[in-house]
C-alpha positions in Angstrom: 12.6 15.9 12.3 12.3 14.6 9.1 8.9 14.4 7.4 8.2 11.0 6.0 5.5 10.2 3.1 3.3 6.8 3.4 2.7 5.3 0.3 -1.2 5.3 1.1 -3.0 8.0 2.8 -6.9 7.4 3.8 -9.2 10.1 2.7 -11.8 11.4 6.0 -13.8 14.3 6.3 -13.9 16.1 9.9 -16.8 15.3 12.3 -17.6 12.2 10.6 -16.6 9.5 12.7 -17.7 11.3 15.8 -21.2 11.6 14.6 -21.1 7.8 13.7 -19.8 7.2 17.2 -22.6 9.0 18.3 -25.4 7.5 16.6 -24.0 4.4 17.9 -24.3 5.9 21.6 -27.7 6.7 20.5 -28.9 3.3 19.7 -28.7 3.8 16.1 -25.9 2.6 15.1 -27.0 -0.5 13.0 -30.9 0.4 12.0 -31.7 3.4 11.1 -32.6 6.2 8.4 -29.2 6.5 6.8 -28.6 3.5 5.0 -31.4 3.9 2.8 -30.0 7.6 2.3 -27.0 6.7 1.3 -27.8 4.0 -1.2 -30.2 6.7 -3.0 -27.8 9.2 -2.9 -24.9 7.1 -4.4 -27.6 5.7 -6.9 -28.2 9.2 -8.1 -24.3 10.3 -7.9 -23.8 6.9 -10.4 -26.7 8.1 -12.6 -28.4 4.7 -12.1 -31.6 3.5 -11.1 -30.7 1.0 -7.8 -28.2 0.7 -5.4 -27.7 -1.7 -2.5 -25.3 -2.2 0.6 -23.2 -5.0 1.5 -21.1 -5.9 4.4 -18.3 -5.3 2.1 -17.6 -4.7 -1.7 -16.7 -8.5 -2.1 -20.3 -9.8 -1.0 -22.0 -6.8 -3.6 -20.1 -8.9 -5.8 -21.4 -12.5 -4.2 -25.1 -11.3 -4.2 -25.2 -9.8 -7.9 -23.4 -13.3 -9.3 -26.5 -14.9 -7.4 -29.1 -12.2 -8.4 -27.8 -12.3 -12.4 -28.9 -16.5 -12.4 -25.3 -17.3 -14.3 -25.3 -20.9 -15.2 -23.3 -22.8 -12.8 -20.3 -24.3 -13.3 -20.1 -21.6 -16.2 -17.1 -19.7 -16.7 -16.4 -15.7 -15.7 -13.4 -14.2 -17.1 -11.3 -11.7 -15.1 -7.9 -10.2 -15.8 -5.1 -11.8 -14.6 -4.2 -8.6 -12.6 -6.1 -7.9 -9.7 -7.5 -8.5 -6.2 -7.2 -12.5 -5.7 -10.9 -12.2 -3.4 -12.9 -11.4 -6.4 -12.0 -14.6 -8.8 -12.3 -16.5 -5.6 -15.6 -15.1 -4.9 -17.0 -16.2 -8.0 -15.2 -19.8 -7.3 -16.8 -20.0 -4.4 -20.1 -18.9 -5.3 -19.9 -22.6 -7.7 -18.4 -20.7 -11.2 -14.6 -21.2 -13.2 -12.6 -18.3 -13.2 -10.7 -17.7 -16.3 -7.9 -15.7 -16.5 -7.0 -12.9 -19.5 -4.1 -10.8 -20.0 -4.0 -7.1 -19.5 -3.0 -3.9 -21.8 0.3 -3.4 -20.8 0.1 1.0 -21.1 -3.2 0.7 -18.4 -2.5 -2.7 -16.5 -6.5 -3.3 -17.0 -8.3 -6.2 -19.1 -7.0 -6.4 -22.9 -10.4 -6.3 -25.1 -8.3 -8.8 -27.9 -7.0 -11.3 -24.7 -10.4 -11.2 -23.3 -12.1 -12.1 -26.7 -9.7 -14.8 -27.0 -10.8 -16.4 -23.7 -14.4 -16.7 -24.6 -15.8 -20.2 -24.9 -19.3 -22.2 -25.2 -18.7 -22.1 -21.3 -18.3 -18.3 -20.7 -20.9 -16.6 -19.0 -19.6 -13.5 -17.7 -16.8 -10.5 -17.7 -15.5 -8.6 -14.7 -13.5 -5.7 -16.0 -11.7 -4.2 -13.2 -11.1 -0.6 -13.2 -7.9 -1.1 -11.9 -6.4 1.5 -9.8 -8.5 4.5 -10.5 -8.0 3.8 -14.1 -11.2 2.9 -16.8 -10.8 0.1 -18.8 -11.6 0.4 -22.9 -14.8 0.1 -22.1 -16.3 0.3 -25.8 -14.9 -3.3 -27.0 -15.7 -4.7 -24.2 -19.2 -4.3 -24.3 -18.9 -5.3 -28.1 -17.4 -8.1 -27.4 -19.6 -8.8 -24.5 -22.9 -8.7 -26.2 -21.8 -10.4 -29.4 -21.5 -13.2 -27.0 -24.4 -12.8 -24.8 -22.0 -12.3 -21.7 -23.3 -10.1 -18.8 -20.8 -7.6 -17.7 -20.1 -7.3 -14.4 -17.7 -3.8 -13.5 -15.2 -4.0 -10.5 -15.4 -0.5 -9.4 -13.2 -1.0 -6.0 -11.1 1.6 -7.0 -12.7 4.1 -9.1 -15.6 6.0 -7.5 -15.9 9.2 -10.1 -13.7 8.0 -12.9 -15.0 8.3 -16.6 -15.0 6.7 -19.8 -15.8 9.1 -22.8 -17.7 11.1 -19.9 -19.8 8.2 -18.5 -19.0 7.1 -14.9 -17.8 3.5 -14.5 -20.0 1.4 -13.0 -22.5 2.5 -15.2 -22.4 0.4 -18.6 -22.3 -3.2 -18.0 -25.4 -5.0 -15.7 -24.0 -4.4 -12.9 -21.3 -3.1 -10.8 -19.8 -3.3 -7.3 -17.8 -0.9 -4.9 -15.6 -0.8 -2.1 -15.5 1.1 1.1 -13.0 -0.3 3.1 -10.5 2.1 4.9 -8.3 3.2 1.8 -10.3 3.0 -1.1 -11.6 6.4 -2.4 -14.8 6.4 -0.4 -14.1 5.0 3.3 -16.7 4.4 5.4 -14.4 1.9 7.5 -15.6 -1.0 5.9 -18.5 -1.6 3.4 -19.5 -2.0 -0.5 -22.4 -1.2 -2.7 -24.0 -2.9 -5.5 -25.0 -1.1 -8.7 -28.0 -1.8 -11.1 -30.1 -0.9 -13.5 -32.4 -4.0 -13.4 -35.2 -3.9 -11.0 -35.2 -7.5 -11.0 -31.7 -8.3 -10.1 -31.6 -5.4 -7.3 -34.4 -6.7 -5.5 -32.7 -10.0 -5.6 -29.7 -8.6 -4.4 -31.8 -6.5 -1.9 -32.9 -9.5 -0.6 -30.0 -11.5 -0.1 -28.2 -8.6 1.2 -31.0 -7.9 4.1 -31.5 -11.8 5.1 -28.2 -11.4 6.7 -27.4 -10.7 10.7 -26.6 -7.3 12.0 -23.1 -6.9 13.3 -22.7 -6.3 17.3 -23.0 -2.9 18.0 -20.0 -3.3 20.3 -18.2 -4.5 17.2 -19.3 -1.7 14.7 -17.8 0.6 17.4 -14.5 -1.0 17.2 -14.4 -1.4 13.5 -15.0 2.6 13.5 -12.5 3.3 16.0 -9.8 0.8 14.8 -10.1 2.1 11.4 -9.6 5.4 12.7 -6.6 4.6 14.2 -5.3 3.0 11.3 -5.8 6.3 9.6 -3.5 8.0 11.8 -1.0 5.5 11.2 -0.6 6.4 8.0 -0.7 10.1 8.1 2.8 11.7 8.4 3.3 11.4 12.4 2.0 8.3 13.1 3.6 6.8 10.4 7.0 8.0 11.1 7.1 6.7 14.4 5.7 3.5 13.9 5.9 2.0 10.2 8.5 4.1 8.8 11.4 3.4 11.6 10.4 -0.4 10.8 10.8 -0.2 7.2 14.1 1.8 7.9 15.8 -0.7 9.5 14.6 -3.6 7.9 15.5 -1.9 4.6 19.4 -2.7 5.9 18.3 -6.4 5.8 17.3 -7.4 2.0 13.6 -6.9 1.8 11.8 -4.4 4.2 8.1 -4.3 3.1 6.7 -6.2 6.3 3.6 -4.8 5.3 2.9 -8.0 3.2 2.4 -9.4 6.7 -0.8 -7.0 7.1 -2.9 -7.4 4.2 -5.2 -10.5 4.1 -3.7 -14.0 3.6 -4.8 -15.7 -0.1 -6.6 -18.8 0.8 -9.5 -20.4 0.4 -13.0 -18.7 0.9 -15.2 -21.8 1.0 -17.3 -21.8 3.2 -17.4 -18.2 2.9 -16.6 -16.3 6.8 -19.3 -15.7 9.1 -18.1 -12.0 9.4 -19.0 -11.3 5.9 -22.6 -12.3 6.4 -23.3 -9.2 8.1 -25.6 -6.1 7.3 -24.8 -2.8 6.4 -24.7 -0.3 9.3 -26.4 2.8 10.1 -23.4 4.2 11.6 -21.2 3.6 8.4 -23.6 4.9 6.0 -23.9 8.4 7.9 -20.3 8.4 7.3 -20.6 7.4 3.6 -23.3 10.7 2.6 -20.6 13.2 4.0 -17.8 11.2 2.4 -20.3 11.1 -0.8 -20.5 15.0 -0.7 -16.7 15.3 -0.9 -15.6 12.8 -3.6 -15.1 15.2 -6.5 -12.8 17.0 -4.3 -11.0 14.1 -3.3 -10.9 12.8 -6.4 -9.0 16.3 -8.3 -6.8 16.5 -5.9 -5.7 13.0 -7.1 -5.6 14.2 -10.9 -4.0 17.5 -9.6 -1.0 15.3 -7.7 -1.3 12.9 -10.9 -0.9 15.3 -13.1 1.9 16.8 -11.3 4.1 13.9 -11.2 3.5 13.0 -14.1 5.1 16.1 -15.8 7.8 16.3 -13.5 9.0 12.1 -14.5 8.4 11.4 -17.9 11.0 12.9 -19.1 13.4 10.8 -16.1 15.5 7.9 -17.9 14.6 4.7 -16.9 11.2 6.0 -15.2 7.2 5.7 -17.1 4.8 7.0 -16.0 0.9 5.5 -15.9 -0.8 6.3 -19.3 -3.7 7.8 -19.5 -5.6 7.5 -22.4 -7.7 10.6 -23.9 -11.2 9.2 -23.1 -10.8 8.7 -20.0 -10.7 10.6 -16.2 -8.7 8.3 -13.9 -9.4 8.9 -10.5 -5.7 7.7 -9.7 -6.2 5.3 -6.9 -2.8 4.8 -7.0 -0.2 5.9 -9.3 2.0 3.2 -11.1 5.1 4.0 -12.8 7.5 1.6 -14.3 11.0 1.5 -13.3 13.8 -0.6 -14.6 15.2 -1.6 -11.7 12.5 -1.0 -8.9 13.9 -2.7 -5.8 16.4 -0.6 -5.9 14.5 2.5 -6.2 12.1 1.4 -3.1 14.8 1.0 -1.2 16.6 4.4 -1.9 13.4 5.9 -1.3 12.5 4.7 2.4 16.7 5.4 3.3 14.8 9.3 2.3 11.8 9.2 4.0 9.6 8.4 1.4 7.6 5.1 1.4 7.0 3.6 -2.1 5.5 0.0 -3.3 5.9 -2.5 -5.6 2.5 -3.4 -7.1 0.7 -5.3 -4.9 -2.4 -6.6 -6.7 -2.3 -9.8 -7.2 -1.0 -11.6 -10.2 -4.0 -14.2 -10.1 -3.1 -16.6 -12.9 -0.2 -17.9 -10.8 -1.1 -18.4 -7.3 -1.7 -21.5 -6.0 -5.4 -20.8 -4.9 -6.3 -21.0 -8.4 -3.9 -23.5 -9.4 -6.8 -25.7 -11.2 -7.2 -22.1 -13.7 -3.8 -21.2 -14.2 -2.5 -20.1 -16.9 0.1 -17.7 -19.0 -0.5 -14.2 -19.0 3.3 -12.3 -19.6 2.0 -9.1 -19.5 0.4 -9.3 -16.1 3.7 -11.1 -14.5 5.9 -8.1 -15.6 4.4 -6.0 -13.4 6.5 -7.0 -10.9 8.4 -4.2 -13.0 5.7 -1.3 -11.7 6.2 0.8 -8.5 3.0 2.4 -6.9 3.9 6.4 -5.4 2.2 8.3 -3.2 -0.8 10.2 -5.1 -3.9 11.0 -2.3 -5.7 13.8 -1.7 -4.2 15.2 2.0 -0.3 15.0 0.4 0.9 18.7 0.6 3.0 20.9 -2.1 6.0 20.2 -0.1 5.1 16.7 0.1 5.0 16.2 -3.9 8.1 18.1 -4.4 10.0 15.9 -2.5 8.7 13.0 -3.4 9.6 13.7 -7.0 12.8 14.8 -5.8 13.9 11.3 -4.2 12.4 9.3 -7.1 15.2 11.6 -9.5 17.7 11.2 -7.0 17.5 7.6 -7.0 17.5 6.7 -10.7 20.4 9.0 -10.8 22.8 7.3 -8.0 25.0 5.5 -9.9 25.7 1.8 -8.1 23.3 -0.3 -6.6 22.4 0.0 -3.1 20.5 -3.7 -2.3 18.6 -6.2 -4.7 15.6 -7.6 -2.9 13.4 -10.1 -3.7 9.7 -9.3 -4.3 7.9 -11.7 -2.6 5.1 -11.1 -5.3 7.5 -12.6 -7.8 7.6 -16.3 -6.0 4.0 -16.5 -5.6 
């Protein structure tokens, strides 16, 4: 039976969702002593002084644009490349977003296009550490406090990565995380805001606990979904499920019906009832023993990074991610470029072997922000960069052939099928 490779893998450590399940049997699954233990220990892990839950990583965000008393109606820049919730977050929450290009050799925010952007009107930066990897985090600040800008750090996907041996997260006012099901700590859903300031956590402290609880009923199924989902993605589940759709569909023009799963860009205003929830009990037991793990998780990224890497760069028509000497990615993903990557994707999935064009979003063109739009090439090229398989449970066996079929199919010589990114029209 062939052995198929997901392009995302979820990270989970043993015995954690059954002792979640259980506090929730126990009545504890929303209130309860772990919350506050987690929120000190990731404090401590960040090297900063506060740290508060959110529902998710999106609302961290909402409560510290609240909590940091922006002017409204002021402007927040944000690169053009990356998740369309955040700009819309800040839209909704009464500020402009402004869009700036990115560095084309890390796809993150371009200090020069970001200075460029500033007007009388700009009253914040959110750098996004995009994909594991730090943004050049020295200018920015520069820049940032020439102007009097607070800095706000997108951390979504880069738990443990470093910048000249500094954690992000850790140099603007504040910063927010992720922990929905594949980011790099996954405690099925979830985010954390990141401080310094005593004033501006208690603010967000008290935005953040003036919400509802969640049902417990539906903190159980959030748990237990996500699990599943887990095992969709790891190499049985998704060979029989997924993978044999992707096969087929591959025959067809465009396969990747997994566009049809991730959330739909629209509006946010008003914002959803289900993100005015609390942060549970149950998830935060789940977040200290994910916590304790995270290094390890996060070198066996660089280890698979590093790996690939060395076996590509010297592949015609293939580039690898670049990764600067100051910094420690923690290689959310791993983005190459590729000349003609429709074609690659759909070699690889005809071998197993389940590969991505980048799906962040390109946020200066879609239609949600159509009053902000503007032109930022760089950003729209990477419709050019493929995303491979990198996480931390992918075997020896697993890396080798997934380096294999990437050199086998820049080699073929004709064309199998041009498809259309549907990332392109947007």
């Amino acid at each position: 039976m062939i052995r198929t490779i997901a392009r995302y893998g979820a990270r989970h450590v043993p015995g954690s969702m059954v002792a979640a399940l259980k506090a929730i049997a126990r009545g504890e699954g929303l209130r309860g002593p772990y919350v506050q233990q987690f929120e000190k220990r990731f404090a401590e892990y960040q090297s900063m002084r506060h740290a508060i839950s959110a529902s998710y990583g999106r609302m961290a965000f909402y409560y510290i644009l609240k909590a940091l008393e922006l002017a409204s109606g002021s402007e927040i820049i944000f690169p053009a490349l990356t998740f369309w919730v955040v700009p819309e977050m800040a839209r909704v929450s009464g500020f402009r977003p402004v869009f700036a290009d990115i560095d084309p050799s890390t796809f993150n925010l371009d200090p020069a296009k970001f200075e460029a952007a500033i007007t009388s009107k700009t009253s914040a930066v959110v750098p996004t550490h995009l994909y594991g990897q730090p943004c050049d985090m020295d200018p920015i600040m520069r820049i940032a406090r020439a102007h009097k800008l607070a800095v706000i750090e997108d951390c979504a996907h880069a738990l443990g990565a470093t910048y000249k041996g500094q954690k992000v997260g850790t140099f603007g006012d504040a910063s927010f995380f992720s922990f929905q099901m594949l980011k790099p700590l996954n405690t099925y859903g979830g985010g954390m805001a990141v401080t310094n300031d005593r004033t501006v956590a208690a603010r967000i402290r008290a935005l953040a606990e003036a919400q509802e609880w969640p049902a417990a009923k539906g903190v159980f199924k959030k748990i237990l979904l996500g699990n599943l989902q887990r095992k969709l993605v790891g190499p049985y589940g998704f060979t029989f499920t997924m993978f044999l759709a992707f096969y087929i569909a591959s025959f067809f023009g465009d396969y990747d019906l997994s566009r049809y799963l991730w959330e739909s860009i629209r509006p946010l205003s008003p914002l959803p009832e289900s993100y005015r929830k609390r942060y549970t009990n149950a998830q935060a037991l789940i977040g200290l023993r994910m916590l304790e793990n995270i290094d390890k998780f996060n070198a066996l990224n660089r280890a698979h990074a590093a790996k690939l890497t060395a076996a590509l760069r010297d592949i015609d028509g293939i580039q690898p991610p670049a990764s600067p000497p100051e910094t420690e990615p923690v290689y959310y993903q791993y983005c190459i470029r590729a000349a003609e990557p429709d074609i690659l994707k759909h070699r690889a999935i005809r071998a197993g072997v389940d590969v991505e064009i980048m799906h962040v979003d390109i946020c200066n063109v879609l239609d949600v922000f159509q009053e902000f739009k503007t032109e930022c090439p760089v950003a729209e090229a990477t419709q050019h960069t493929l995303q491979l398989p990198v996480y931390a449970s992918l075997t020896e066996r697993d890396l080798n052939r997934l380096i294999n079929v990437i050199r086998q199919a820049v080699r073929r010589p004709k064309p199998l099928v041009r498809a259309t990114d549907p990332r392109s029209m947007s």
